[in-house]
LUMMI-582046 format. One line per 5 residues: their letters; for each residue x, y negated, z of C-alpha. Coordinates in Angstrom, 3 decimals, always signed. Each point is the difference from the previous one (the first is absolute). Last residue first. Layout:
A> X/Y/Z; ...
***
This chain:
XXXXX> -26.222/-12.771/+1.782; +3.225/+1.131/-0.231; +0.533/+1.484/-3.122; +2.706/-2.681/-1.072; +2.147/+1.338/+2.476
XXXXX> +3.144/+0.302/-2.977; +1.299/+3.107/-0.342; +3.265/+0.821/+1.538; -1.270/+3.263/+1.691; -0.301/+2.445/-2.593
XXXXX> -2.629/+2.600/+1.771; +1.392/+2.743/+1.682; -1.786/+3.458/-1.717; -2.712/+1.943/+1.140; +0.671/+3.784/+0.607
XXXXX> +1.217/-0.425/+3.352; -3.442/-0.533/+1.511; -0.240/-2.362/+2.999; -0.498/-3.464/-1.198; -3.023/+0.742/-1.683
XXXXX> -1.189/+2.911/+1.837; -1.251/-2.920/+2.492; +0.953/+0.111/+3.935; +2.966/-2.146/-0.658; -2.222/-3.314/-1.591
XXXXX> -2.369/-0.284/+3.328; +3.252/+0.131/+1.860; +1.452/-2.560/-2.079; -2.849/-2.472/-0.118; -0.356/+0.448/+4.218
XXXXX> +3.839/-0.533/+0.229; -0.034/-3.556/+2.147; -3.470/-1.108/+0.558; -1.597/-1.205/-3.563; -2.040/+2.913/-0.958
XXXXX> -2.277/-2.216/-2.230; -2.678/-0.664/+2.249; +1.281/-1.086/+2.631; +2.242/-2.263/-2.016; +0.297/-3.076/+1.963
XXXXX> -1.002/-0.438/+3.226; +0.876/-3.602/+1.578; +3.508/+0.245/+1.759; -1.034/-1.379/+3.231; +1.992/-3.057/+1.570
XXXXX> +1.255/-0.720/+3.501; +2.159/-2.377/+1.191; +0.596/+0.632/+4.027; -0.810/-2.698/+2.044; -1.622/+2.345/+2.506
XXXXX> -3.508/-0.552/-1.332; +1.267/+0.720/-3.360; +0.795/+3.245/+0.956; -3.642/+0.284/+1.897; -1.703/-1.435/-3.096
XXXXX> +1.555/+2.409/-2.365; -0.916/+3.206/+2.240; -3.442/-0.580/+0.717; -0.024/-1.497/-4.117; +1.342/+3.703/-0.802
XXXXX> -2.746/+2.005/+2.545; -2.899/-2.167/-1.679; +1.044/+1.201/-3.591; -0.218/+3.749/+1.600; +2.945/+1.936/+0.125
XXXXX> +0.621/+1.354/-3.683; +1.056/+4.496/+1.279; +2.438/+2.460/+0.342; +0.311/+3.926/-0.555; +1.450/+0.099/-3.531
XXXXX> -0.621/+1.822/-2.850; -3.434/-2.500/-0.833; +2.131/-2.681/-0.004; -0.939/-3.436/+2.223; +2.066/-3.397/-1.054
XXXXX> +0.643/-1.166/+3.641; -0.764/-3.437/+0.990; +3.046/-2.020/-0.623; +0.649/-2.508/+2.772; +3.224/-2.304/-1.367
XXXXX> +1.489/-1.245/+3.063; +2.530/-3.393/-0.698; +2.590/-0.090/+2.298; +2.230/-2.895/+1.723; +0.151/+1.568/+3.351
XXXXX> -1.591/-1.444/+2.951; -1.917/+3.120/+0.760; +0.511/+2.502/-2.051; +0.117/+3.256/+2.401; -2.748/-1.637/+2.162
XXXXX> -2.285/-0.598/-2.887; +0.388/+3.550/-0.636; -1.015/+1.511/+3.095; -3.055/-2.478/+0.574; -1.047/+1.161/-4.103
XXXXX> +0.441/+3.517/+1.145; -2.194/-0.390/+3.410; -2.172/-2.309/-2.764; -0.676/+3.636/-1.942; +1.436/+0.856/-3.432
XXXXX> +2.180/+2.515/+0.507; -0.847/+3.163/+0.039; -3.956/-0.377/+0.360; -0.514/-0.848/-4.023; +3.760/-0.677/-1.722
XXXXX> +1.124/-3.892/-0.369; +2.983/-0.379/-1.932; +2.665/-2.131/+1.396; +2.911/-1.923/-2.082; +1.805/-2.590/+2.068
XXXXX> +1.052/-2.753/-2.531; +3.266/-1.435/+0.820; -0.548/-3.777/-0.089; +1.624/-2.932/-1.458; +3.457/-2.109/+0.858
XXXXX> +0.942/+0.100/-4.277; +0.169/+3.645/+0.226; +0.120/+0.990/+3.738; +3.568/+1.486/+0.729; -0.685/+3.838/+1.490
XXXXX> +1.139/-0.380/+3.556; -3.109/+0.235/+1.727; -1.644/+2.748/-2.298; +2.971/+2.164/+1.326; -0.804/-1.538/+3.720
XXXXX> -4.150/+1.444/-0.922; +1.341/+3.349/-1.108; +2.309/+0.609/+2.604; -3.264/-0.754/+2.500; -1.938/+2.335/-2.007
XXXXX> +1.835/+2.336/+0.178; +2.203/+1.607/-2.731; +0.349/+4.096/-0.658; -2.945/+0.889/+1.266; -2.408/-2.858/-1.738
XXXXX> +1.210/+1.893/-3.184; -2.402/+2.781/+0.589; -3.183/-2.673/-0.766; -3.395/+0.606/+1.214; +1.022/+1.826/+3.193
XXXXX> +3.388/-1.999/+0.280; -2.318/-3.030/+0.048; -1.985/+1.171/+2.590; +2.216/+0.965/+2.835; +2.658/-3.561/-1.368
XXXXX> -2.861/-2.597/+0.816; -1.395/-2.701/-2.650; -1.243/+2.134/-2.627; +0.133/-0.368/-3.971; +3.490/-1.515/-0.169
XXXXX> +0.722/-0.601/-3.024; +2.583/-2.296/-0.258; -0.346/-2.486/-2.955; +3.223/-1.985/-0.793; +0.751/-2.570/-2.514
XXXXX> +3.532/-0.510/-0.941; +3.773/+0.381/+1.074; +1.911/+1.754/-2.866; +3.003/+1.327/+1.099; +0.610/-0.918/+3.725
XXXXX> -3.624/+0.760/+1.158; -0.617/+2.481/-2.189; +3.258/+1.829/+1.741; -2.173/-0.584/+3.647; -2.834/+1.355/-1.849
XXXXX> +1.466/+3.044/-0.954; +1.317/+0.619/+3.674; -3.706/-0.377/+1.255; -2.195/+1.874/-1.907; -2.838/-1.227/+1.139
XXXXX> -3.296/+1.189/-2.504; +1.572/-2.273/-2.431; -1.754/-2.841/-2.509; +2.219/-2.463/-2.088; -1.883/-2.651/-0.975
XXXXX> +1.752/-2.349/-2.941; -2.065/-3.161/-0.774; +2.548/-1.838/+2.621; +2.730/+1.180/-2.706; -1.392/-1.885/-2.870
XXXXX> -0.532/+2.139/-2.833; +2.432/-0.633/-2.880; -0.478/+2.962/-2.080; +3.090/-0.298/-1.357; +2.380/-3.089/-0.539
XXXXX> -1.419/-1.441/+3.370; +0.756/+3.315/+1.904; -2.472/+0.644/+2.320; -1.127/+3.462/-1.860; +3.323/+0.849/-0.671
XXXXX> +1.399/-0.309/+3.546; -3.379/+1.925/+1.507; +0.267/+2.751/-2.423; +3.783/+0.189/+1.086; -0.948/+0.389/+3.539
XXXXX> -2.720/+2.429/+0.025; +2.508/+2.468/-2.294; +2.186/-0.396/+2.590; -2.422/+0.246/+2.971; -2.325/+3.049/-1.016
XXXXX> -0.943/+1.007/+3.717; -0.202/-4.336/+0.198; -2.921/+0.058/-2.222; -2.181/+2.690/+1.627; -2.317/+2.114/-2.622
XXXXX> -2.570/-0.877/-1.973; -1.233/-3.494/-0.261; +0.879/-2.838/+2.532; +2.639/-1.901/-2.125; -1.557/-2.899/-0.457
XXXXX> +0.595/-1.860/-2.653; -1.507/-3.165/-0.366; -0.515/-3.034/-3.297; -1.642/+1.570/-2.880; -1.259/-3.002/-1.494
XXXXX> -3.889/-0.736/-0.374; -0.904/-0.786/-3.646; -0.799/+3.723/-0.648; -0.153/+0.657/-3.788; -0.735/+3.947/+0.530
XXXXX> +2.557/+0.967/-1.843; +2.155/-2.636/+1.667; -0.994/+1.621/+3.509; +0.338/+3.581/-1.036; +3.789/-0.735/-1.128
XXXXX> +0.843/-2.128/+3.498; -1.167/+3.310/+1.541; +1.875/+2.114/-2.154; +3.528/-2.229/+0.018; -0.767/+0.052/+4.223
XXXXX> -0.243/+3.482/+0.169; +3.013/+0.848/-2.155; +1.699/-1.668/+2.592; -0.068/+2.718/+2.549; +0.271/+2.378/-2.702
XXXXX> +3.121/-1.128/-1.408; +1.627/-0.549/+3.430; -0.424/+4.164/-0.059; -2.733/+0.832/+2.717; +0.766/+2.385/+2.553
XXXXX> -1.090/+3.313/+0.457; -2.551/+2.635/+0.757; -1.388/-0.912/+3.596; -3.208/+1.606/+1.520; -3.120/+0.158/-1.743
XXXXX> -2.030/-0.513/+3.220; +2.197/-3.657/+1.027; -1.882/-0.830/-3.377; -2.995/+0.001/+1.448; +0.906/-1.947/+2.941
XXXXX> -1.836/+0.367/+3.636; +2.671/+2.419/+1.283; +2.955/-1.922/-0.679; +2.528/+2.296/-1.371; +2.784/-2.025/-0.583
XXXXX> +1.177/+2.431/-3.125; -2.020/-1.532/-2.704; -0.978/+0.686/-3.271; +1.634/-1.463/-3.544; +2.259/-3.098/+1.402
XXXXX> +0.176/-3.260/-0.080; -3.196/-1.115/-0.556; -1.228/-3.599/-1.236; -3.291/-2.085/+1.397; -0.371/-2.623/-2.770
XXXXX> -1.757/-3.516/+1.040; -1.621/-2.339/-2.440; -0.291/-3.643/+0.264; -2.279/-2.888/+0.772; -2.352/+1.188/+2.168
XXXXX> +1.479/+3.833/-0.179; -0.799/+2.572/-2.236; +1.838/+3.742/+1.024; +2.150/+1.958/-2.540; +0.406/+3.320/+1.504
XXXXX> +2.820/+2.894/-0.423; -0.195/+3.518/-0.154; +2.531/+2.924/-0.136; -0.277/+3.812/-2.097; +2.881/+2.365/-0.487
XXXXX> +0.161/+1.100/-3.156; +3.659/-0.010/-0.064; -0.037/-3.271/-2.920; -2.506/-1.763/+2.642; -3.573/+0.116/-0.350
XXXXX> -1.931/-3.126/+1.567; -3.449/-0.616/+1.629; -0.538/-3.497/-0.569; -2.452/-1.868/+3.063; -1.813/-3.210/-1.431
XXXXX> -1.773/-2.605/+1.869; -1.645/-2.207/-1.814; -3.369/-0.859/+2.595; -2.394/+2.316/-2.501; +2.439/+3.158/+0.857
XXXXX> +2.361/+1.142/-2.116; +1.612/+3.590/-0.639; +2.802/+1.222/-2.033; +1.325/+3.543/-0.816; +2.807/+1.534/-2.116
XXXXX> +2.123/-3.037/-0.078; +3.284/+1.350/-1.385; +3.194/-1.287/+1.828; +2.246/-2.222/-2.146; +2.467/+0.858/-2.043
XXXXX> +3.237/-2.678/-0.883; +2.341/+2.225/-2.171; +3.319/-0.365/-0.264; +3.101/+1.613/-2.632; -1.905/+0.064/-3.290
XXXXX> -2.496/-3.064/+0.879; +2.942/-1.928/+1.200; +1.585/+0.501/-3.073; -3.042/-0.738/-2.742; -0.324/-2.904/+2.248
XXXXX> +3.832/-1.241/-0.274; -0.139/+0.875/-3.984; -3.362/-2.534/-0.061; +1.748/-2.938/+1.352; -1.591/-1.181/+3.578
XXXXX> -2.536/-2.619/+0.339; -3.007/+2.559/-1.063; +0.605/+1.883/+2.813; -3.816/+1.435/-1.033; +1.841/+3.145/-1.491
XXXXX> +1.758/+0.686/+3.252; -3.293/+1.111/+1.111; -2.826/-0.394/+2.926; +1.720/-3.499/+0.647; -1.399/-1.292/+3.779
XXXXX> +0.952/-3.718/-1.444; +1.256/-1.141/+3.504; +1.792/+3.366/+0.902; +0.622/+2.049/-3.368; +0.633/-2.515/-2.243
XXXXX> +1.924/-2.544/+2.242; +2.469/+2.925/+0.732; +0.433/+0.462/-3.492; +0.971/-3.792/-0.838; +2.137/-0.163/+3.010
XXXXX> +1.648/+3.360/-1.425; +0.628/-2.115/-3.312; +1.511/-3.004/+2.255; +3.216/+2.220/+0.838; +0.643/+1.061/-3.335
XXXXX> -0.246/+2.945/-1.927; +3.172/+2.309/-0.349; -2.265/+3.614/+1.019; +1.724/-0.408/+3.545; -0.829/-3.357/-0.003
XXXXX> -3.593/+0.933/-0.013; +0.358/+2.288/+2.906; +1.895/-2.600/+1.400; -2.743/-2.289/-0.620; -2.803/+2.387/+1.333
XXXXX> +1.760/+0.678/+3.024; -0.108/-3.512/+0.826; -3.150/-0.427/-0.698; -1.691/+3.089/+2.201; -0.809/+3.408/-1.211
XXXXX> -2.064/+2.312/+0.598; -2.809/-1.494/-2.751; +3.012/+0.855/-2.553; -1.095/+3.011/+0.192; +2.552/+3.010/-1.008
XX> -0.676/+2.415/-2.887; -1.428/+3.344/+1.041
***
């Protein structure tokens, strides 16, 4: 399989380039192609001289994930269901905003944190995701939105999809470098969430590489039941987790965003909301309430609406902001790996017999 040049970042594309006697400003010319431009070919490179396209094309290729499912709902959201070159299946969602659109990336295909109200956490983990799939998110989601001749800019990434970010921290940290960088994708780095369960020692490098946005889920506000909904909680406390949150810079002196998804009688009580408020109190912190996304294979349940704005109003009580992330997608299997596991039980993607599609096609199916 020919290399991606989606893996790589601009200065290895100029040497690479200067390796085949081209000069410096000609790998400028192909990073800006396949970052800002989201270039599904080397054909459209229509800047560069047609021998240096026919020889990129024989030696590179620049494939994206297939989109083998998409779903929308009447508010825009869209989740992608996506089949890699292993046929290993990820998803990504492009989420409308008041004046912008959000995309919620994964980093990897499964999960190995094993959080017990997760979907994907079910699968179990397969593998990382190349830099080249990371990104390739973005270049399909940017894709779907000129098809669909979206005026609103894609302006977040998230990185809250499948998998933990900082479990895949190198490849993490180079998507993040060539999606802020002003000659690629140029995404400012405030618009740059980072989401971890708590892995602490992977934060602290984040925090010297690439300081950004944070989001720490936290999903419990005492250590007995956090480690039983999530079986990281028993490596790192909650009080290491709150010091590592501590000294993670603030981009541009704002808030760490406190993830914290709201589960019917486990943990969405005011003794909870008490508990929490405590933990956070006098902390710059944002808490994002996210009332859980309910799966039929899983044994949790939506707390009521009036349970949430109990909850809300006792945060914000305490002088703690509070926000909930208004439902979107319930009814297109938006919660993390509810496309994908409704895509893995078919035949389809099961029998051997059926070929691997060609995967640098252009998305212009997606409707």
């Amino acid at each position: 399989m020919k290399p991606n040049l989606r893996n790589l970042s601009l200065e290895e594309i100029k040497n690479l380039l200067q390796d085949l006697g081209e000069p410096p400003f000609r790998g400028e010319q192909v990073y800006h192609w396949i970052t800002c431009k989201s270039a599904l070919s080397f054909e459209e490179m229509t800047n560069l001289p047609r021998t240096l396209r026919k020889k990129l094309e024989e030696n590179f290729c620049l494939d994206l994930p297939l989109v083998v499912n998409s779903q929308s709902d009447e508010e825009g959201t869209t989740k992608f269901a996506l089949l890699l070159s292993d046929g290993e299946i990820i998803e990504t969602v492009l989420i409308p905003e008041r004046d912008h659109f959000t995309l919620c990336v994964s980093t990897q295909v499964g999960c190995a944190m094993g959080c017990r109200f997760c979907l994907t956490a079910k699968t179990g983990f397969k593998r990382n995701l190349e830099v080249y799939e990371i990104l390739s998110q973005v270049v399909i989601a940017k894709k779907y939105l000129k098809t669909k001749q979206e005026k609103l800019p894609l302006r977040n990434i998230v990185f809250m999809g499948m998998g933990e970010p900082l479990a895949n921290y190198s490849n993490l940290l180079k998507s993040l470098r060539i999606l802020e960088d002003k000659k690629g994708f140029g995404f400012s780095r405030k618009r740059l969430t980072v989401s971890t369960a708590g892995l602490i020692p992977e934060m602290e490098r984040l925090a010297k590489d690439f300081p950004t946005a944070l989001a720490l889920s936290l999903h419990a506000p005492d250590d007995e039941l956090r480690q039983k909904l999530m079986p990281i909680a028993r490596k790192f406390s909650l009080a290491e987790l709150i010091k590592a949150l501590e000294r993670f810079p603030r981009v541009k002196k704002g808030r760490h965003t406190i993830e914290y998804t709201l589960i019917k009688g486990i943990n969405d009580s005011l003794r909870e909301a008490a508990s929490l408020a405590k933990l956070l109190k006098g902390f710059p912190v944002k808490v994002n309430l996210i009332p859980y996304n309910p799966h039929p294979d899983l044994p949790f349940e939506r707390p009521d609406e009036s349970a949430v704005e109990r909850f809300q109003k006792y945060l914000l009580s305490e002088g703690i902001l509070t926000t909930v992330r208004k439902s979107k997608g319930l009814k297109i299997s938006a919660a993390c790996g509810q496309l994908r596991g409704k895509l893995l039980k078919k035949s389809y993607f099961q029998t051997p017999a059926i070929e691997k599609p060609h995967l640098g096609q252009s998305p212009s199916s997606l409707s």
